[in-house]
N, C-alpha and C positions, 0 to 999 in steps of 0.2 A: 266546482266552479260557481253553481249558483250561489251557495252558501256563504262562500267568500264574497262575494260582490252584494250577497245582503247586508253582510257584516260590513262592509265598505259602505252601504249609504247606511246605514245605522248609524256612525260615525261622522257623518256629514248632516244627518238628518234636522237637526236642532237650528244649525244657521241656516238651511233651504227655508225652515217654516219660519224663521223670523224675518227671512227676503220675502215669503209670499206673505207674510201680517205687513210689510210697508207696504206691499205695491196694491195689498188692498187700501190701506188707507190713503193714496193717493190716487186710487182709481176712484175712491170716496170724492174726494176732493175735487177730480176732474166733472164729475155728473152731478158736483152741486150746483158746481162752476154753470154746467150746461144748463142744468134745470132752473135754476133761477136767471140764469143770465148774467151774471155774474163776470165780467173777463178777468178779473185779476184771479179769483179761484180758480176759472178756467185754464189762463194762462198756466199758473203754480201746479196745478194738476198735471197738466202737460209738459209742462219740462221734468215734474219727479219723477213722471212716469217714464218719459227717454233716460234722465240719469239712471234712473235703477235699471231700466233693461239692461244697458251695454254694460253698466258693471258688477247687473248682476250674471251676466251670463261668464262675465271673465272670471266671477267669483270662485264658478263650480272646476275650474283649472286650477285656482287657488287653493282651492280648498283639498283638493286630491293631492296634489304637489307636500303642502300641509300636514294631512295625514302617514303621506311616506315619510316625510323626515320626522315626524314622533313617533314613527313606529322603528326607524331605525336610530334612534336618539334618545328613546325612554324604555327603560326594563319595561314597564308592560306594555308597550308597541312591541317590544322585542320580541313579546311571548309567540308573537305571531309566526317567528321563523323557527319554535319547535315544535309546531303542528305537523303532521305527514301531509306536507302540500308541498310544493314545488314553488320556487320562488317564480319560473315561468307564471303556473297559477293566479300567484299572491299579485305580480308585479300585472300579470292578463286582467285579473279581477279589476283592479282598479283603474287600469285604462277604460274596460270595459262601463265600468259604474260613471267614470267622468265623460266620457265617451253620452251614456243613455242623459245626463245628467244634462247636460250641453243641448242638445238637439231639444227634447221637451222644453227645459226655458225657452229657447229661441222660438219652438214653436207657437209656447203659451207665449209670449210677447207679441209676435209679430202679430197672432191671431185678436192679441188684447190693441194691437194699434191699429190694428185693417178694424177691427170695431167702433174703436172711439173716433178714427178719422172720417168711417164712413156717418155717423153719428152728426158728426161738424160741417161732411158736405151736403146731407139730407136726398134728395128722390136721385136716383140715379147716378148712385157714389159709386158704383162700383167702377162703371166706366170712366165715370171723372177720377178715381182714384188710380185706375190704371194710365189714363193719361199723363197724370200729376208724376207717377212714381217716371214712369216713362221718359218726362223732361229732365227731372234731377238726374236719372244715372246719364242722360246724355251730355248733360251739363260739368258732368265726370267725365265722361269718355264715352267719344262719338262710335264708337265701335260696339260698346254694350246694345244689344236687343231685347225686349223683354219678351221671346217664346220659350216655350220648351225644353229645345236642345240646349238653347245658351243658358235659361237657368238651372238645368239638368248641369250641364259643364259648370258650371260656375261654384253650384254647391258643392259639386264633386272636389274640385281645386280647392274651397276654404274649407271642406272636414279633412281633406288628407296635409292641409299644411298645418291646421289647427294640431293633429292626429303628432304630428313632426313636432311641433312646439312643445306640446306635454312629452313626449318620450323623449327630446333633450333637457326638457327641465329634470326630467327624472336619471337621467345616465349625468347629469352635474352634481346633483344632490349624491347618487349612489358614490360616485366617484370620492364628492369629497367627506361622505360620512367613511368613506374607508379607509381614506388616508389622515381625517383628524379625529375619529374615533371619538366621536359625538363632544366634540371639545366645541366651545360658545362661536369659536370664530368661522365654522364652517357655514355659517350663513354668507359671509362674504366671500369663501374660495365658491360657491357652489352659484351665488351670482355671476362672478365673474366671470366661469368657466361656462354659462347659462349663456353668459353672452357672448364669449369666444363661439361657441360652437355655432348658436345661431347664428353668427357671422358670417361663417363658414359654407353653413348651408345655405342660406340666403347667396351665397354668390356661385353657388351651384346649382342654383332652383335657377337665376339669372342666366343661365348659357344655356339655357333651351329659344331658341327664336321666336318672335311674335307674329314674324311674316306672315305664316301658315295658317291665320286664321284665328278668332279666337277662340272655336270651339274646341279646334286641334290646339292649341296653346293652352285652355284651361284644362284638358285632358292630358299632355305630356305632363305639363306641372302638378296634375295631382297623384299619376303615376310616380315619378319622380319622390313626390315627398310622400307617399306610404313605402315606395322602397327604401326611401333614407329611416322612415320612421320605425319599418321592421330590424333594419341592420341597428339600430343604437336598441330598438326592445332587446333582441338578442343579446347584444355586449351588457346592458344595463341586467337583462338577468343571469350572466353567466357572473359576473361581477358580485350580485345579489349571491347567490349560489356559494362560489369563494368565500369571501371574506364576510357576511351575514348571516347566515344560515348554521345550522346548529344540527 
């Protein structure tokens, strides 16, 4: 399994370093901004660096999702289903690699913005920053808290819906590489059906109640969607198995 998942960001590895060469040079940008004084560099710094986090972190989804459909769509992506691995394996590895891949970004970012913001409020950021973060999620929703349990709960709920999302993109893609047999239009049946399903789930993650709290409402819903997301891995590699595997 390690093997496979090094070969998985091996395969990813080229567009991860040319996301971390932008957000240096926009992290360039933001501490010229600062150091001179600068607000329009500062500003410009500041907004690349929010665009590139959020789309870079959605990247490494993309970019996994990417990899399965050229590997089931191009003879040497193919090669990979006549090794002695298990398509469980093949299809675990790469959740596993988008999975590690996910978490680090979002770490290196958030770590890179608790920096640059504490940077902007100067002596005693930490608590002004806690404050600050504090009003915005309330300003969302009076019910968020920023302790422990509820961020405990909270991350818990967005890795296993996240966790959902890639394993329906992938049981759309497997679905339709097997019924159009890597023919140009399966990009659109495998949208489509990308979005059918998360349709679906989405209005079954919706009939858990919120009465009970939000700690116990972010913990039913993240239970919820790691069991949805095991049931579609399962069907997406048994599928894998049939009709791809060699």
């Amino acid at each position: 399994m390690l093997q496979l998942i090094k070969y998985e960001l091996k395969k990813t590895l080229s567009a991860k370093l040319i996301l971390l060469g932008v957000t240096v040079v926009a992290q360039a940008v933001f501490l010229y901004g600062y150091w001179a004084h600068n607000e329009d560099a500062l500003l410009s710094g500041a907004l690349l660096l929010f665009f590139i986090a959020t789309t870079g972190i959605a990247l490494m989804g993309v970019l996994s999702l990417v990899t399965l459909h050229r590997d089931m769509n191009t003879r040497q992506g193919y090669m990979l289903f006549m090794t002695p691995n298990s398509c469980y394996k093949i299809l675990g590895a790469k959740v596993l690699e988008c999975g590690f891949s996910i978490l680090i970004a979002g770490a290196f970012y958030l770590a890179l913005g608790m920096l640059d913001f504490s940077l902007l409020l100067g002596k005693d950021s930490n608590q002004r920053l806690w404050d600050i973060l504090n009003q915005m999620l309330r300003s969302v929703n009076q019910a968020i808290v920023l302790d422990a349990p509820h961020v405990s709960a909270l991350v818990f709920s967005m890795l296993a819906n996240w966790l959902c999302t890639v394993t329906t993109a992938y049981l759309a893609d497997v679905v339709s590489s097997a019924l159009l047999n890597g023919k140009k239009a399966n990009w659109i049946v495998t949208f489509l059906l990308f979005i059918a399903l998360n349709y679906g789930i989405s209005l079954l993650l919706n009939l858990i109640p919120s009465s009970s709290g939000q700690i116990t409402f972010f913990l039913l819903r993240g239970a919820a969607a790691f069991g949805l997301a095991g049931v579609m891995y399962v069907i997406t590699a048994r599928l894998m198995d049939r009709y791809l595997s060699v």
